[in-house]
C-alpha positions as CSV (number, residue, x, y, z in Angstrom):
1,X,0.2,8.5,-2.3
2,X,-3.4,9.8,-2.6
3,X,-4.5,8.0,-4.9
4,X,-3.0,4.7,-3.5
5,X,-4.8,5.5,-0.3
6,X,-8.2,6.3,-2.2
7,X,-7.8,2.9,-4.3
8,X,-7.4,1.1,-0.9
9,X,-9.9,2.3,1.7
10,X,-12.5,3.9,-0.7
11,X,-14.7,7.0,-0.1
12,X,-16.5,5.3,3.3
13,X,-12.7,5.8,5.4
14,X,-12.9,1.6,6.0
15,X,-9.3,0.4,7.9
16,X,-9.0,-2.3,5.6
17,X,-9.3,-2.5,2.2
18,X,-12.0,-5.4,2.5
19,X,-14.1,-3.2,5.4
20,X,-13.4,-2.8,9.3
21,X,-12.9,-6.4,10.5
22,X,-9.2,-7.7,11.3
23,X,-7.0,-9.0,8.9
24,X,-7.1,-12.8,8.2
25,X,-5.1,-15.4,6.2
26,X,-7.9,-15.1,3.5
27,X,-7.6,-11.5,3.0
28,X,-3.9,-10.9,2.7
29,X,-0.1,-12.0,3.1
30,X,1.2,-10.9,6.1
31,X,3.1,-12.2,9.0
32,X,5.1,-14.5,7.0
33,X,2.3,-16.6,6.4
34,X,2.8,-17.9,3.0
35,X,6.6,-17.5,2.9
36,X,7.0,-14.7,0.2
37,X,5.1,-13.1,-1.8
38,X,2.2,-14.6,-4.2
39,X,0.3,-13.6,-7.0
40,X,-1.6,-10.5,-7.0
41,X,-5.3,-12.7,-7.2
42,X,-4.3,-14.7,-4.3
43,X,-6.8,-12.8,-2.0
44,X,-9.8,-11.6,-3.9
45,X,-11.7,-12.0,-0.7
46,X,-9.2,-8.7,0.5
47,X,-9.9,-6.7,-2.6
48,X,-10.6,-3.3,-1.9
49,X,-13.8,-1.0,-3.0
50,X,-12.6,-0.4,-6.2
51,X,-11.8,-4.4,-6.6
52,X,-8.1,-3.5,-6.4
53,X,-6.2,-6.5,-5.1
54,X,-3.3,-6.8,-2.9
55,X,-3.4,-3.1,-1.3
56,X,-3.0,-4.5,2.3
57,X,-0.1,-7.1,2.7
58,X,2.1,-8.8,-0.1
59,X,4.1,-6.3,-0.6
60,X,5.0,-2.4,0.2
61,X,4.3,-0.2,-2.7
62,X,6.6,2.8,-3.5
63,X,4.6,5.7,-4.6
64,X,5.5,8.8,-6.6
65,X,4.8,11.1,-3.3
66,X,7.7,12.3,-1.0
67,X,6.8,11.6,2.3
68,X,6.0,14.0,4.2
69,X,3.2,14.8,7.4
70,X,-0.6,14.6,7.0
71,X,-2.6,16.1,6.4
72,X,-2.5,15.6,2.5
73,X,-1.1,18.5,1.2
74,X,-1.0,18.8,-2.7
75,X,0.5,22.3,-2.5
76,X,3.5,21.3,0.0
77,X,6.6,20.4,-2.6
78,X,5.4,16.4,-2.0
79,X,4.5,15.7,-5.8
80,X,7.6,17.1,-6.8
81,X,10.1,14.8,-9.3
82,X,12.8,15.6,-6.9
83,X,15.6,13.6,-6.6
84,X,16.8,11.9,-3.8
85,X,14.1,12.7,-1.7
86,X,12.5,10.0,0.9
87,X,8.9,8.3,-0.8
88,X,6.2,7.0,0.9
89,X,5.4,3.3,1.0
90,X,2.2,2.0,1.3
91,X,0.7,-1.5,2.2
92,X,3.0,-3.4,3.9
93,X,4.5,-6.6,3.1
94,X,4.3,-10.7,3.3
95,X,6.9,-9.9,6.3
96,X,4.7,-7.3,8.6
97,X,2.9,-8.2,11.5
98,X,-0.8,-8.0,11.4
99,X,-1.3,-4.6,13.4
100,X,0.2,-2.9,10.6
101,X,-1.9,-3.8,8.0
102,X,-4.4,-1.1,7.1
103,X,-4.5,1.3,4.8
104,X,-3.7,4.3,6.6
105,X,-0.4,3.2,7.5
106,X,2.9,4.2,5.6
107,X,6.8,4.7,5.9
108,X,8.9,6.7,4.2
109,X,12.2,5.5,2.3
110,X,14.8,6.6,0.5
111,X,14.4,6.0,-3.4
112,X,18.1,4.6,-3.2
113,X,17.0,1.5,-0.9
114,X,15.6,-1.6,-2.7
115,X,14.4,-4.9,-0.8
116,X,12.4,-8.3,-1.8
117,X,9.2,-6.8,0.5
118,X,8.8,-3.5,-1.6
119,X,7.8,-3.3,-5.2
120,X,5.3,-0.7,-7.1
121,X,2.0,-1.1,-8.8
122,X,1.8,-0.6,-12.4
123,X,-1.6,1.3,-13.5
124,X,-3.7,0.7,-16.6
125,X,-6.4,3.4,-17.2
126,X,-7.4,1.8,-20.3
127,X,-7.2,3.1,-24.0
């Protein structure tokens, strides 16, 4: 969950992954505005820092974390493979309204739940 947080909003704590100013139908899927979800390089106006796309809206990304409270706790038992234990999402979906579209907001949901708004985000580091 770190890391997905880092990728979005940067080292400079913006909201949104493209900077501080309100999201906007060029920037990301949100508020049913395009019906479902689109391809990840629909928005490259709402790529984040790093030129990550997609980290705000689209869909909510299941992360390895379990959810627990902030502050970020690497030490807590949250990185653990556990089983059955409640993840955190991150970045909301095509479906969410508006106000919840910035990087610092997440859920929590059990690993055992799957829906057409939540997917994950497969990572190339390169060879």
């Amino acid at each position: 969950e770190a890391e997905w947080e880092k990728a979005a909003r940067g080292t400079d704590g913006r909201i949104y992954p493209w900077g501080d100013h309100p999201p906007h139908l060029t920037l990301c899927n949100y508020g049913y505005n395009a019906g479902g979800t689109q391809p990840v390089d629909a928005y490259p106006k709402g790529a984040s820092p790093y030129g990550v796309m997609d980290m705000a809206g689209n869909a909510w990304e299941w992360t390895s974390s379990q959810y627990r409270p902030y502050p970020y706790d690497a030490d807590d038992g949250r990185e653990e493979p556990t089983r059955n234990a409640s993840r955190a999402i991150r970045g909301v979906s095509w479906l969410d309204d508006m106000r919840f579209v910035r990087c610092a907001f997440r859920q929590k949901l059990e690993p055992y739940y799957g829906y057409s708004s939540h997917g994950f985000r497969v990572v190339f580091l390169g060879p």
